[in-house]
C-alpha positions in Angstrom: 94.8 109.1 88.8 98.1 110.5 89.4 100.4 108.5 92.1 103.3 109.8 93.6 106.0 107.7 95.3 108.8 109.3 97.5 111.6 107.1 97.8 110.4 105.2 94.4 113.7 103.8 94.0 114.0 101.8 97.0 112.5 98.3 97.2 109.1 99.4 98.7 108.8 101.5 96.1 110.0 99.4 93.4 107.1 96.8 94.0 104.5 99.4 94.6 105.2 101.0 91.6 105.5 97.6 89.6 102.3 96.6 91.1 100.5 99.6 89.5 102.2 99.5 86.3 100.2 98.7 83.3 97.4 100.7 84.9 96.1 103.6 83.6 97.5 105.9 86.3 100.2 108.1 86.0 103.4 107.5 87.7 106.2 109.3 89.4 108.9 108.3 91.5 111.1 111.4 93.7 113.9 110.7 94.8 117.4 112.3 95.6 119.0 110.7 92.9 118.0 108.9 89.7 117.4 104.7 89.5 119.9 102.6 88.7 118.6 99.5 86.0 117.9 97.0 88.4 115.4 99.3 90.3 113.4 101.3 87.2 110.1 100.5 86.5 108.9 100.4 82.9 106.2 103.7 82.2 107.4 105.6 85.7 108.5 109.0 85.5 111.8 109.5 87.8 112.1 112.5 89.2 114.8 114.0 91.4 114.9 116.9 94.0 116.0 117.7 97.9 113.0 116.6 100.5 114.7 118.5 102.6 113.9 121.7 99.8 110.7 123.0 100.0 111.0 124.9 96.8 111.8 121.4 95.1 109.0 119.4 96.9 106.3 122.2 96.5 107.3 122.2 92.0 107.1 118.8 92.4 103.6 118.5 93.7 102.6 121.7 91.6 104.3 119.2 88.0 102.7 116.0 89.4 99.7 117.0 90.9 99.1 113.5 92.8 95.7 112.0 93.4 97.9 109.3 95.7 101.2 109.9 97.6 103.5 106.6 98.9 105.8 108.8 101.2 108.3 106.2 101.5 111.6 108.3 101.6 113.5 108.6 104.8 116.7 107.5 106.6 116.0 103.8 107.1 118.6 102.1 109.0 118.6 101.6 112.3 122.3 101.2 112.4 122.8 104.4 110.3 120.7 106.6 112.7 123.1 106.0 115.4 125.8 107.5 113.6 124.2 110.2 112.1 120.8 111.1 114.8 120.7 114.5 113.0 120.7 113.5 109.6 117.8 110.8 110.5 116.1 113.2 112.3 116.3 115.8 109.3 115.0 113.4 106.8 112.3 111.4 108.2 110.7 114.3 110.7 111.3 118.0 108.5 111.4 116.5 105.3 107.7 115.1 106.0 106.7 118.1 107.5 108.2 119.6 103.7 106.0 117.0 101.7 103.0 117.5 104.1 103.0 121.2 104.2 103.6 121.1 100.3 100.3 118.9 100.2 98.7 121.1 101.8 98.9 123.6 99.4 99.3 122.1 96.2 97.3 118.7 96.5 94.8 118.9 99.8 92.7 116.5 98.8 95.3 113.4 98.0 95.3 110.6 100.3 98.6 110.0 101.5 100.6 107.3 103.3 103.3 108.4 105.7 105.4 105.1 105.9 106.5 104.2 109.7 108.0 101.4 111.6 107.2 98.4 113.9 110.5 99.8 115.2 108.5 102.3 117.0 107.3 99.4 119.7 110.5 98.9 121.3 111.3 96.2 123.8 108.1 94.8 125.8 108.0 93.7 129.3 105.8 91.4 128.4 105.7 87.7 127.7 108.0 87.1 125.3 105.3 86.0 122.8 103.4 89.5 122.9 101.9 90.5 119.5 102.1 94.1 119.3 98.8 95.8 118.6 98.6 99.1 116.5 97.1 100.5 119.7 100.1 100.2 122.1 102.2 103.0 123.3 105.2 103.5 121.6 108.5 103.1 123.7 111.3 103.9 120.8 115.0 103.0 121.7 116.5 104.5 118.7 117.1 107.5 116.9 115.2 106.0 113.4 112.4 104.6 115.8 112.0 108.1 117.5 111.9 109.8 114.3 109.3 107.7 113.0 107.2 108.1 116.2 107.5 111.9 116.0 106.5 111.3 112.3 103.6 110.0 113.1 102.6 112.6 115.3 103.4 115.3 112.5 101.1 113.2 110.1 98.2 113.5 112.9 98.5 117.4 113.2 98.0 117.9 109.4 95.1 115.4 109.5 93.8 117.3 112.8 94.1 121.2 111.7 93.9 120.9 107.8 91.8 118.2 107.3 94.9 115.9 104.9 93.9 112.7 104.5 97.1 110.7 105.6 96.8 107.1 107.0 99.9 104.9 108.5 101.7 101.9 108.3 104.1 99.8 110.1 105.5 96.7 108.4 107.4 95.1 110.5 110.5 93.2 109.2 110.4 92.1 105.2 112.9 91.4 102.7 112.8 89.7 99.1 113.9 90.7 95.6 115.3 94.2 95.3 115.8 95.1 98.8 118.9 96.6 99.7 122.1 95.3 101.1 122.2 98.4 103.4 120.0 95.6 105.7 121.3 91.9 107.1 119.6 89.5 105.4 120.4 91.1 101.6 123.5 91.7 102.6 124.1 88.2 103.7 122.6 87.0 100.7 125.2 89.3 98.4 128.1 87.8 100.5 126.5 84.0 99.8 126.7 85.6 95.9 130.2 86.4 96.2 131.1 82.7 97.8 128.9 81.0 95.4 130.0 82.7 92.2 132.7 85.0 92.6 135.2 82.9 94.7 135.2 85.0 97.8 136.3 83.5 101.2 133.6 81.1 102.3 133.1 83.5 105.9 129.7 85.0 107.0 130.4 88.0 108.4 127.6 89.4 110.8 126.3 90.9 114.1 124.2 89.1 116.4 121.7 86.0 114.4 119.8 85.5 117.3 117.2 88.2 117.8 113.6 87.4 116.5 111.7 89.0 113.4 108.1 89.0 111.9 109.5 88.8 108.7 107.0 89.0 105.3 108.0 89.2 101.9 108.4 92.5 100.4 106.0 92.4 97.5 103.4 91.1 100.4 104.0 94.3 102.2 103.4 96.7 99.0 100.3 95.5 98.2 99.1 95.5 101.9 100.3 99.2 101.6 98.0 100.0 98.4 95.1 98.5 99.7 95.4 100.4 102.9 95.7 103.7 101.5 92.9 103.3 98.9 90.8 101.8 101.7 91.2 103.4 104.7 89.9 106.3 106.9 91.8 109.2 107.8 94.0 108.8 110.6 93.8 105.2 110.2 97.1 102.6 111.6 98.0 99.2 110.3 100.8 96.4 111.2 101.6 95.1 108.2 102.9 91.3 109.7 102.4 87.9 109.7 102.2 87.2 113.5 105.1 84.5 113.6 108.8 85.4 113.3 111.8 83.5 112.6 115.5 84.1 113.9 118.1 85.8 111.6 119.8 82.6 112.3 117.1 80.6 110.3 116.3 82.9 107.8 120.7 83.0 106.9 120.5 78.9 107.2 117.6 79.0 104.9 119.9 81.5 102.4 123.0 79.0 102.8 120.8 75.6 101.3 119.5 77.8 98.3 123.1 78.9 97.5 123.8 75.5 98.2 127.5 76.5 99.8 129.4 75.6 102.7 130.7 79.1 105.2 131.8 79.4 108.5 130.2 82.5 110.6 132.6 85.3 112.4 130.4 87.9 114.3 132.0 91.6 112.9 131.2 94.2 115.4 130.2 96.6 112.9 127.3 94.9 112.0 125.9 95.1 116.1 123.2 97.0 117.2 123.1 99.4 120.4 119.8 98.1 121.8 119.0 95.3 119.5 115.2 94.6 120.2 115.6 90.4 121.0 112.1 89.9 119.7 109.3 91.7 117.3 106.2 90.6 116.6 103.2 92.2 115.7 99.5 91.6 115.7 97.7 91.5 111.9 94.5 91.6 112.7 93.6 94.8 111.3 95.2 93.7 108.0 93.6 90.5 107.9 90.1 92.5 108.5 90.7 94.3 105.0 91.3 91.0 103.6 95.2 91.3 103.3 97.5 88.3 104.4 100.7 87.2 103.0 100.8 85.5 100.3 103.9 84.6 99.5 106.5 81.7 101.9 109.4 83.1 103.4 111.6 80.7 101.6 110.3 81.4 98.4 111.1 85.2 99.3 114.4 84.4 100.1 115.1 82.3 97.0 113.9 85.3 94.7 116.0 87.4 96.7 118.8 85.3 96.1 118.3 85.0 92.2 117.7 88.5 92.1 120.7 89.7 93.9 122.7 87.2 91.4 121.5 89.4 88.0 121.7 92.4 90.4 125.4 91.6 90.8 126.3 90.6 87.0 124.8 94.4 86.1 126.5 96.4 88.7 129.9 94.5 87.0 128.5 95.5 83.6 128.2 98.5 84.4 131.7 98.9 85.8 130.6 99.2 89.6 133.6 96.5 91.1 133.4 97.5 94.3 131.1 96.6 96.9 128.1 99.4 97.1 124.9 99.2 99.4 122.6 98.8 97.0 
């Protein structure tokens, strides 16, 4: 088999790919730019190349001729999207409609996994312990949550008039080692780095800690994601949750005993949200039918994420990278 990973480099990627490695399966990651250390994978082939391209997407498919394809690249910040709506739209709506028409001719008969987002539920009116079901309507309140609904029904037109095999997941909140610090809790963890080891100002700088996530480790949600696409049907939609959530505020207070500092908190209104969802929970039943369930505690995610950010930080300095990049 030949597996394909868009977006390879990001932390999704990075497990999925880490997961498979030592297989007998051929690799690829594609990307817009090449890996730095801390997110290669031993035995993968990096490749790099515009989704937005089609030239460069159809050569690719044409070079790798995948069996399985992880579409996992796209504008993924919510905060991001507000800022740039067009960009977001771009990437996560054309440049699938790029891949997918470039399956279509090259590959037709991978299965393929168009990556969406719990984001895509929006608020509910409903109790406030509602689990949201694969099944409900979406009601997006943001540009990334509208391209990823619109995403979806891109995937379902390829499925419907040329017969791709494309199934889709939405994870709802994860985090753990190797996620980036473009999202709060790694980049709360890189400022408890700095404190801890560096001698920065003990201050917490964030937006609002008091909305409510179902949160699952990140290596959790990769392997729910592989199992999904070599299991399921065509057309096929699964939560990838836990059905519980924490606050942000309990997650950062779980961060601040394994760095084992002291900080005081000062709410920075670049980190707030235009239409912060309070609270997100989804429903894993569909998961949990194909046997999937996490598998790994939130606070041992978070301490991995910790120690990882730690070795991610000497090597960025190593490498001469002193100032603070999202990574």
């Amino acid at each position: 088999m030949s597996i394909l990973v868009t977006g390879g480099t990001g932390a999704l990627g990075f497990h999925i790919l880490s997961s498979l490695s030592g297989t007998n399966h051929e690799l690829f990651s594609f990307s817009d730019e090449q890996p730095q250390p801390w997110q290669k994978v031993d035995g993968v082939q990096y490749l790099t190349g515009n989704l937005l391209n089609f030239k460069d997407v159809y050569d690719m498919l044409q070079k790798v001729s995948p069996t399985h394809i992880y579409h996992l690249a796209s504008q993924s910040s919510v905060g991001l999207s507000y800022q740039k709506p067009y960009e977001t739209l771009n990437i996560n709506l054309l440049g699938t409609q790029n891949l997918l028409e470039a399956a279509r001719q090259a590959c037709p008969k991978a299965r393929i996994m168009l990556l969406s987002s719990s984001e895509i539920y929006g608020r509910t009116e409903q109790h406030l312990t509602y689990l949201h079901k694969e099944e409900d309507r979406p009601n997006p309140m943001t540009p990334y949550a509208t391209s990823k609904a619109c995403m979806e029904l891109l995937g379902h037109q390829f499925i419907n008039a040329s017969g791709l095999h494309i199934v889709f997941v939405r994870p709802f909140h994860f985090t753990g080692p190797h996620h980036s610090r473009r999202f709060v809790i790694p980049s709360i963890t890189y400022q408890l780095v700095k404190i801890k080891f560096y001698g920065s100002e003990p201050v917490i700088y964030s937006g609002s800690l008091d909305i409510s996530r179902d949160v699952v480790d990140v290596r959790d949600v990769a392997r729910g994601m592989i199992q999904v696409l070599n299991t399921a049907e065509a057309g096929e939609t699964f939560n990838i949750c836990s059905g519980k959530s924490y606050t942000i505020r309990e997650l950062v207070e779980m961060l601040i005993d394994i760095a084992d500092v002291s900080v005081d908190f000062r709410f920075d209104s670049k980190y707030e949200r235009v239409n912060d969802i309070p609270l997100l929970i989804g429903d894993p039943t569909k998961m949990t039918n194909l046997g999937w369930k996490p598998m790994i505690s939130i606070e041992d995610s978070l301490t991995d994420l910790f120690n990882e950010m730690v070795i991610r930080r000497r090597t960025e300095l190593k490498m001469g990278l002193g100032k603070d990049l999202p990574l």
